[in-house]
N, C-alpha and C positions, 0 to 999 in steps of 0.2 A: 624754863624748867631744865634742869642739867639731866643729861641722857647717859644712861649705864654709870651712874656715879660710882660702882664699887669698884672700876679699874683705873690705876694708878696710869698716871702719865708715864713719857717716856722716860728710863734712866737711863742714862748713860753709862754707866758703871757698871752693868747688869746686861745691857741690852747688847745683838750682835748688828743693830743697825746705828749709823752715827747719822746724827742730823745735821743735816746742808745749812743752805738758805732758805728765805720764806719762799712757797712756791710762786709763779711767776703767778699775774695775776688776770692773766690774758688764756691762762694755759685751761683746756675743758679735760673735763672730767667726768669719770660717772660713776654717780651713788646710787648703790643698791637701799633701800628704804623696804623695810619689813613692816608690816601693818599688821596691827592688834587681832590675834584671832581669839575667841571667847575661849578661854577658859575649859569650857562644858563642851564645843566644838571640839579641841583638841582631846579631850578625853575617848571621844567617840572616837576620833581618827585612829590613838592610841588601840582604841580595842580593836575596832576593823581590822587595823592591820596584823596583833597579835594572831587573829580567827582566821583570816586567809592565809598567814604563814606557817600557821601548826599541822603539823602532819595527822593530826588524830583528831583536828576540826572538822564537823562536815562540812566547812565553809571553806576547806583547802582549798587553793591555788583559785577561786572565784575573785580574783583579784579586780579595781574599779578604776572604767575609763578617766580621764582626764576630767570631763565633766563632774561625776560621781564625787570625784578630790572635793570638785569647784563648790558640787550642793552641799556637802558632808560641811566642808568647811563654813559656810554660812555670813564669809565676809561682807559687813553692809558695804554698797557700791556707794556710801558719802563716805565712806572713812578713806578710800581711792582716792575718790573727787576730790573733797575738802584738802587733803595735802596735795596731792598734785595741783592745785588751785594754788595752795600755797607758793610751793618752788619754779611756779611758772612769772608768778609775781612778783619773785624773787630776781628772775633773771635766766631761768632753766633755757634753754632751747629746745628740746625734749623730755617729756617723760612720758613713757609704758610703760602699764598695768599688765603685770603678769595675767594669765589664763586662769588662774585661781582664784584669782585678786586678791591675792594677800602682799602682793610686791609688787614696787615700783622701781623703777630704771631711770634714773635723772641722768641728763645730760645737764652741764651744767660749767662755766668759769667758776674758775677758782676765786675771783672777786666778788661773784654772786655766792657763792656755796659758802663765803666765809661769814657774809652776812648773813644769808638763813639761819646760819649754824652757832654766830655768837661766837665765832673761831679761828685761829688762826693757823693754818695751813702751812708744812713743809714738806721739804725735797727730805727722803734721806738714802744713803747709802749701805746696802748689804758689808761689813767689814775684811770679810773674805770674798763673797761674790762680788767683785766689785762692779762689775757691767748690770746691777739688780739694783734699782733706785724703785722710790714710789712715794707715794704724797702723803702721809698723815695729821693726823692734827696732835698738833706742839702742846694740847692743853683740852680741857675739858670743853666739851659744846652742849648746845641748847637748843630748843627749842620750844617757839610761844606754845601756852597750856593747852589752848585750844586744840592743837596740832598734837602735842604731845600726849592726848587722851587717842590719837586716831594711829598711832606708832611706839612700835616695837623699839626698835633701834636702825641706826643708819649705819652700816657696814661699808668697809670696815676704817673706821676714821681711829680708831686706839689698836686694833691687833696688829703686830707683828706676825708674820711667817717666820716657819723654824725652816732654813735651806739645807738641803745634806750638804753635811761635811765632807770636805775634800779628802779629808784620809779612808773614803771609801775605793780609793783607786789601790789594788793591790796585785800582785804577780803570784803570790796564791804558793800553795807548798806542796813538792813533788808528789806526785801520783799513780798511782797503777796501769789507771784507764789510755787507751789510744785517744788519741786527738783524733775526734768523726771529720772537724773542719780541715779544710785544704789551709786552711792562715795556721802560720807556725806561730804564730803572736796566740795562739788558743791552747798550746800546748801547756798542761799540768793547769787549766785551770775547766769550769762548769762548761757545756757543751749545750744545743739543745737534744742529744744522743742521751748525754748523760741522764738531764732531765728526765726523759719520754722513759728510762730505762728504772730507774728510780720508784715514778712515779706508775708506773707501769699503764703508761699512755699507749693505743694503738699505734700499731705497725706502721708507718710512712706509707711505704711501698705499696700497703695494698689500698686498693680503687676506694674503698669504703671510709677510707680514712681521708679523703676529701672530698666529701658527700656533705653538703650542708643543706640544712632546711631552709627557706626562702624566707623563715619570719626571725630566722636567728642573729644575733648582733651584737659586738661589745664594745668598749669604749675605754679609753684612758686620759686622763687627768692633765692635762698639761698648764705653767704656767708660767711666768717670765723668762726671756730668755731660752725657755728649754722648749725649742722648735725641734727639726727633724728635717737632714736631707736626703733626697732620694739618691743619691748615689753612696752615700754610708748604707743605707735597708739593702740596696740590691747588694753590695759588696758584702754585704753578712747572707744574706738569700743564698747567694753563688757558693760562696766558701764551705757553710754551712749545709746546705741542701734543703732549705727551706721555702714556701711562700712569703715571703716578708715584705706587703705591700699594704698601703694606706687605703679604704677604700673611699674616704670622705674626712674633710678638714672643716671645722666647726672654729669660726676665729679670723683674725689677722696671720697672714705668712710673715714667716722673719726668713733671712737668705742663708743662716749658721744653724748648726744641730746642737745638740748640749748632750752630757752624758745620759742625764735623768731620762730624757725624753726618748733616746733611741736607745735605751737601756728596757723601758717598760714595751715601746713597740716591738721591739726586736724579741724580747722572748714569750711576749703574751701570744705573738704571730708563731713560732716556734714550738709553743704547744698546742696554738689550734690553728692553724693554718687555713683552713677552710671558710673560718667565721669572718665575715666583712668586719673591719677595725674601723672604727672611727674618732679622731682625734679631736681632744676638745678644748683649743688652747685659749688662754686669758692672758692679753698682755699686763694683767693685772696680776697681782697675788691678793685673789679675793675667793673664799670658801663659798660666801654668799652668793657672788654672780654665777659661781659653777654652777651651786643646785638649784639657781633660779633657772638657768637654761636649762637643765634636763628636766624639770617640774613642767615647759614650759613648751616641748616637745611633744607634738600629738602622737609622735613614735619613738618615742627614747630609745636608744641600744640599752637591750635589757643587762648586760652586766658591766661595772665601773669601777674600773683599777683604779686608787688614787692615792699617787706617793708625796703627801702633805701633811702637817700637823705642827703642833707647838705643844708645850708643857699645858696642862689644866691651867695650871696661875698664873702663867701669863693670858688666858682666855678668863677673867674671872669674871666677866660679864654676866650677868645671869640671862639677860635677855641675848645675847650673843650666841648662848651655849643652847638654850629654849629657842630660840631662831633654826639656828644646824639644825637640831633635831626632830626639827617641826617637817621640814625638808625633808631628811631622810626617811622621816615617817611617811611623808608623802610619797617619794621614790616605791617602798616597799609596798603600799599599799594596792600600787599599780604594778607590782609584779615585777622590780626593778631590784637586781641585788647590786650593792655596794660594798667593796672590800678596799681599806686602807690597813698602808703598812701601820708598824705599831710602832716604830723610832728603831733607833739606831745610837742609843745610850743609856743602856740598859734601864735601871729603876731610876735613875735619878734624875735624868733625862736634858735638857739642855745648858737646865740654870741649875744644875748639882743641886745637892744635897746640905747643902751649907754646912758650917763649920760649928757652931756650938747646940743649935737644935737640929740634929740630923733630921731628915723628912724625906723620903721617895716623891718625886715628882711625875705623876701622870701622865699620859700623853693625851691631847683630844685633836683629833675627832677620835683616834682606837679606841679609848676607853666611853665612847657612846652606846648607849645600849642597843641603838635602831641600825648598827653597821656591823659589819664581819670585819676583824682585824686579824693582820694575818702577823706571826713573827718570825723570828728566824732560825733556821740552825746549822752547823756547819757538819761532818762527815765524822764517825766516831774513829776513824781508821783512813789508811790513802788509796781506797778502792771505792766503790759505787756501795754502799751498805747501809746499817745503822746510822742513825745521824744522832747525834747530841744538841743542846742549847748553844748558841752562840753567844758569848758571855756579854754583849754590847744590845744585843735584842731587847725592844721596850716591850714591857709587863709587869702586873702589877694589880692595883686596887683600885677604883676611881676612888677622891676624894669628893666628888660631887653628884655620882648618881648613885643609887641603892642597888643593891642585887636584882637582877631581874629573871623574874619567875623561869623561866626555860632554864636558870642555868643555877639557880639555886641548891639543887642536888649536888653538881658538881662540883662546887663549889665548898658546898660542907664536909665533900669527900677529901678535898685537898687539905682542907685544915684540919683533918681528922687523924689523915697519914702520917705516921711515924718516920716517913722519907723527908717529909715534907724539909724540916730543920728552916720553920720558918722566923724571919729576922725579927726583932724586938718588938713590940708592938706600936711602941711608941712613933715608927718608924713609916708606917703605912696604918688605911682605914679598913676594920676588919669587916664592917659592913656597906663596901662599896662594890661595883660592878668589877668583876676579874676579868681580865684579857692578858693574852689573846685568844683567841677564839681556834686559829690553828696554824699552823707555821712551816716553811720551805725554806729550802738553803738559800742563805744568805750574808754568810760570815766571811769574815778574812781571810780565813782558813780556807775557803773554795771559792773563791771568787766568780761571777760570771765571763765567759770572753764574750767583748762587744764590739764593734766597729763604730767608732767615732773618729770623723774627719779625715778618715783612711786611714785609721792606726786599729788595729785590734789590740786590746789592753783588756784589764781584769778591774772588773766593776763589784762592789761587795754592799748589802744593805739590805733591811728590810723592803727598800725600793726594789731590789731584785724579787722578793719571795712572794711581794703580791701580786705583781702581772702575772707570774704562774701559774698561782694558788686562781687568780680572775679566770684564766684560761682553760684551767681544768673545768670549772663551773660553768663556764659558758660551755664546750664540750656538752656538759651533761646537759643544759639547758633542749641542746641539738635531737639528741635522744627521748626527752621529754617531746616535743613540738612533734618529731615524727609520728610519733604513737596518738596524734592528737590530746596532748596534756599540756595544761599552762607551764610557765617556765617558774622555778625556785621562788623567784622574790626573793623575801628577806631571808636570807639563810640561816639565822642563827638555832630558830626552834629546831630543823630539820638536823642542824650539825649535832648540837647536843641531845637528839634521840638516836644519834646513828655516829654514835662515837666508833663502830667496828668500820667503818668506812676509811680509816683512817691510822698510818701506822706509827705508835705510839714513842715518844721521847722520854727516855728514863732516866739520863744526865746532864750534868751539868746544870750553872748557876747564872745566872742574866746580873751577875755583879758590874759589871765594866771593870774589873779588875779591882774591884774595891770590896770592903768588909762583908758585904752584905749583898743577899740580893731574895730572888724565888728557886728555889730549885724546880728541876724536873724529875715527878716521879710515875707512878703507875698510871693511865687514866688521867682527865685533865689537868694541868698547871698551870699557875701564872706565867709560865716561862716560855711554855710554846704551846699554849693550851692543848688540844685532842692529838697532835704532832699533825706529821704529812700528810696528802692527799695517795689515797691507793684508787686509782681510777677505777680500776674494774672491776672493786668491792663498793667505790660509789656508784657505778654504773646499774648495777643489781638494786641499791635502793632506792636509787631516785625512780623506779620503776617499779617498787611496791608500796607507794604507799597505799595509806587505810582507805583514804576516800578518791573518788575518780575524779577530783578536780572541780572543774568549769564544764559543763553539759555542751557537746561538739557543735557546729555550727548549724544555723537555721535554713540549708537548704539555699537559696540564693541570696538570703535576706542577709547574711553576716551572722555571727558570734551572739549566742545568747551572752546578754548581761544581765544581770542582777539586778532588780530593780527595788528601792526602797530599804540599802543595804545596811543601814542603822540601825534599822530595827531588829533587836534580840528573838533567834526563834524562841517558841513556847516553853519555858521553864517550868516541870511539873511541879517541884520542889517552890516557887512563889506563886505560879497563879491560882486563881479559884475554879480554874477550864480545866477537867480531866480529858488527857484525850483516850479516845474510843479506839473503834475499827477503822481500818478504808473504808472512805467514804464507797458508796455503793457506784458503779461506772455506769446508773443507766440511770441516779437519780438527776433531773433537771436543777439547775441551780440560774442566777440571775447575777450578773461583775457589772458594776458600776467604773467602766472605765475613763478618767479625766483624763484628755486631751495637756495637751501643754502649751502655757500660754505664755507668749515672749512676756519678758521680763520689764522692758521697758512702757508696754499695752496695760498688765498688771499694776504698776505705777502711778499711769495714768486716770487705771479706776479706780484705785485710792486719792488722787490727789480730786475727783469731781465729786467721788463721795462726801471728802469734808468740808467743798465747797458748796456744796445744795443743802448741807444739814449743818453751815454754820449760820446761825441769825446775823452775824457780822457782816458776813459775805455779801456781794452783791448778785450772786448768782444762786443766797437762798431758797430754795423752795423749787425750785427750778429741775424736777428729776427727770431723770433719762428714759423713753418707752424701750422696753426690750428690745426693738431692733436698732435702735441708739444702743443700749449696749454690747451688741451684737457688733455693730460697726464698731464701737471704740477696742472690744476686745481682738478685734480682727482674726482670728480662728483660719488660718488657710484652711483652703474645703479640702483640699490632699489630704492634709492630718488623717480628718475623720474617713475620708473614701477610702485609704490604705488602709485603716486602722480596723473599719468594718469589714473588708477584702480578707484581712487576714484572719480575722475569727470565723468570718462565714466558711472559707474554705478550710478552716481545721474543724 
């Protein structure tokens, strides 16, 4: 059965990667394999996650452990089995089952993975990056029906990555401000001074502004080629006046640094100095394997910069794009905020606009509705001030997800606006998801200064404006944890209720110098949505919201969880249940509490049941005395002795 039929193979003509040879056939590999989550599952996750991320839920910030993902989701353990059985048979050398079970991890020859797959395998080459090679499939692949009932898709054997363009290197245009850095290579372009002043980030200097809490953490995105060396970090540290230190490397080390990578470290460290960073590299250019490792983390770093993406139409997968999002719904639902930039060519985004049916070209992941994308903008003036759009920032419409509920208000606000002067219709979806969601300098016009390879040089992109915008969030995340309150999550409900948090972008046009584009007007736009981050107006509301959160900790025992978290509370509006008063505090009542019983035990007493109660069977009639099923259920006595411990003593 042919897998993600609706995405075209590679073109040449079109495409910014050129194909090699066939790959070698000796050469291993690993395939991320997405398994089938039901339909009616993913709907549930979808709302959980809405209900823990809305500030005016009372089910705010009750975000669910890794488990809670694993039951919600409900993946059967043969739809695992069954394919992993498959590619083991095939020739795999390894495969692991994600912690959810919804993903597998092949290892795997390219001689084996071609036959699994009905495929034939190449090298290709980045056309500008040229040191960025990776393996694809030259044509469509397969897989037998049986298999293909138990899986999503196999990632990523058709997607391309979209790599920043090299004309993001700029020397930036005269300016007001002093150079804070000792490197004369920083002078007349962005600072982290400038940043923190801006953004109106705390003071350095004083003691409290490197005070972190012990449960806070954040993370950036790394992948081909784009490692980090420690003596480029320390030489911006120094000059600078920063902490600018790794505190944990998740990946293969490479022995070269790359722009992207010490561009996103160096200034996400720059606005929060404090926060342990940890780097999450993938010798791969693969979306899937990232959010399978952070899914896959019994402590994920709760916020994740990630300067990645490609046009929608080149992702036209539909299970591709339902995969990503399935992930990021999981990420969010545990309390995880993700921010990706939103491109770096403006509306029409890598593969233009074409020439006789104009069309704006989306970006994804930005334009997903389960992430925060951040866009850009450049300085309205050559001092530290206002900021405008930066005319190359990607934003826009998605052509593939719908509006979604949090931001629908806004959204009709934009198209209402008489500022607006938006472009033809024919030219973008009026009923798709807007992004981005909020946006930090990142333009030509002001470049970052970086230290790459011992050169300090001016770095410009949306890849600059989300490690910032990450930075700030984790910050607040810091203030939240102090106070005993869960951390953000999914950002986007909380951003679009507390759009004063944020200082506003009222020009310019995200055309890339072309006919058309979004402007920016009062309140949000497609061009930099809500604008900048004002720290110390977010600081105040990530501190008021409506409900207290997640109930503080159990005394020695750890963290109240949530138990039985699918379940809708009492709707007066559909049930037939009126509710009453408080219950009375002295009437006695009687809880029927079930133990937990391994999963594999449970299994077991299904698989005896059908054999005593089949007449086929040879083990018919044959039934178990209670304490036979006592033994097969195996019940540790701990269970029930803590479990009784702990209600007798409340």
């Amino acid at each position: 059965v042919q897998q993600e039929a609706e995405v075209p193979v590679h073109n040449p003509e079109t495409s910014s990667w050129v194909r090699l040879s066939r790959a070698s056939p000796d050469r291993m590999m690993t395939l991320t394999v997405a398994l089938r989550i039901d339909a009616d599952r993913r709907d549930q996750l979808e709302r959980v996650l809405l209900e823990v991320s809305d500030p005016d839920h009372q089910r705010y910030g009750q975000h669910l452990s890794q488990e809670q993902v694993t039951e919600l989701l409900g993946v059967p353990a043969v739809r695992a089995a069954e394919t992993a059985a498959y590619f083991q048979a095939a020739g795999a050398r390894k495969v692991e089952t994600a912690p959810n079970g919804d993903m597998l991890t092949v290892t795997i020859p390219v001689v084996s993975a071609e036959a699994a797959m009905h495929v034939e395998l190449h090298e290709f080459q980045h056309s500008e990056h040229t040191r960025a090679q990776i393996v694809r499939a030259g044509a469509p692949y397969y897989l037998p029906a049986k298999i293909a009932e138990h899986v999503s898709m196999v990632g990523e054997l058709l997607q391309f990555p979209r790599l920043v363009p090299k004309k993001v290197i700029s020397v930036g245009s005269p300016v007001k401000w002093a150079n804070s850095c000792d490197a004369r290579g920083c002078t007349n372009l962005v600072t982290p001074s400038v940043i923190a002043q801006r953004y109106k980030l705390p003071d350095q200097t004083l003691p409290e502004a490197h005070q972190a809490h012990t449960s806070n953490s954040m993370a950036v995105a790394e992948f081909q080629g784009q490692f980090w060396k420690k003596s480029d970090l320390d030489g911006f540290g120094t000059s600078c006046h920063r902490d600018v230190s790794v505190a944990k490397t998740i990946g293969d080390e490479e022995p070269s640094g790359g722009i992207e990578s010490e561009l996103d470290i160096e200034y996400i460290k720059a606005v929060a100095p404090e926060i342990p960073l940890t780097v999450i590299y993938n010798g791969q250019f693969s979306l899937l394997k990232w959010a399978n490792q952070i899914s896959s983390m019994a402590h994920p770093p709760l916020v994740h910069s990630v300067s990645y993406g490609n046009d929608e139409k080149q992702q036209t997968s539909t299970q591709y794009i339902y995969t990503c999002n399935t992930a990021f719904m999981k990420a969010g639902a545990r309390g995880i905020s993700i921010l990706f930039a939103s491109g770096d060519q403006g509306v029409c985004g890598r593969e233009g606009c074409g020439f006789l049916k104009k069309h704006f070209n989306p970006d994804f992941p930005a334009a997903s509705p389960y992430i925060t994308a951040v866009g850009g903008t450049d300085f309205e003036g050559d001092d530290i001030g206002p900021e405008t759009t930066w005319n190359s920032g990607g934003g826009g419409f998605s052509d593939t997800f719908g509006i979604p509920s949090w931001q629908a208000d806004a959204v009709a606000a934009y198209k209402k606006s008489p500022d607006a002067n938006l472009p033809p219709q024919r030219m973008w979806n009026n009923t798709g998801r807007g992004y981005p969601d909020v946006a930090a300098l990142g333009g030509l016009k002001n470049p970052y200064c970086v230290n790459v390879g011992g050169t300090f040089e001016g770095v410009a992109g949306t890849s600059a404006s989300c490690p910032v915008v990450a930075g700030i969030f984790a910050k607040l995340n810091g203030l939240r944890l102090a106070k005993g309150k869960s951390p953000l999550g999914f950002l986007n409900p909380f951003i679009y209720k507390n759009p004063s948090g944020f200082q506003d972008v009222t020009s310019g046009t995200n055309n890339a110098g072309g006919h058309h584009g979004f402007t920016a007007v009062k309140g949000w736009d497609a061009a930099t949505g809500f604008g900048t981050p004002d720290f110390e107006a977010l600081s105040g509301l990530v501190m008021t919201t409506k409900h207290n959160d997640a109930p503080k900790s159990a005394g020695g025992l750890g963290e109240w969880v949530q138990q039985e978290a699918e379940v809708p509370v009492h709707n007066p509006e559909t049930s037939s249940w009126v509710r009453l008063s408080r219950a009375s505090p002295d009437r006695m009542m009687t809880l029927t509490v079930a133990l937990r019983i391994d999963a594999d035990r449970r299994d077991q007493l299904e698989r005896v049941l059908l054999e005593v109660s089949d007449p086929d069977h040879q083990r018919y009639g044959q039934h178990l005395s209670q304490e036979q099923v006592t033994e097969l259920l195996g019940v540790p006595a701990v269970r029930a002795a803590e479990t009784a411990a702990y209600f007798q003593a409340a």
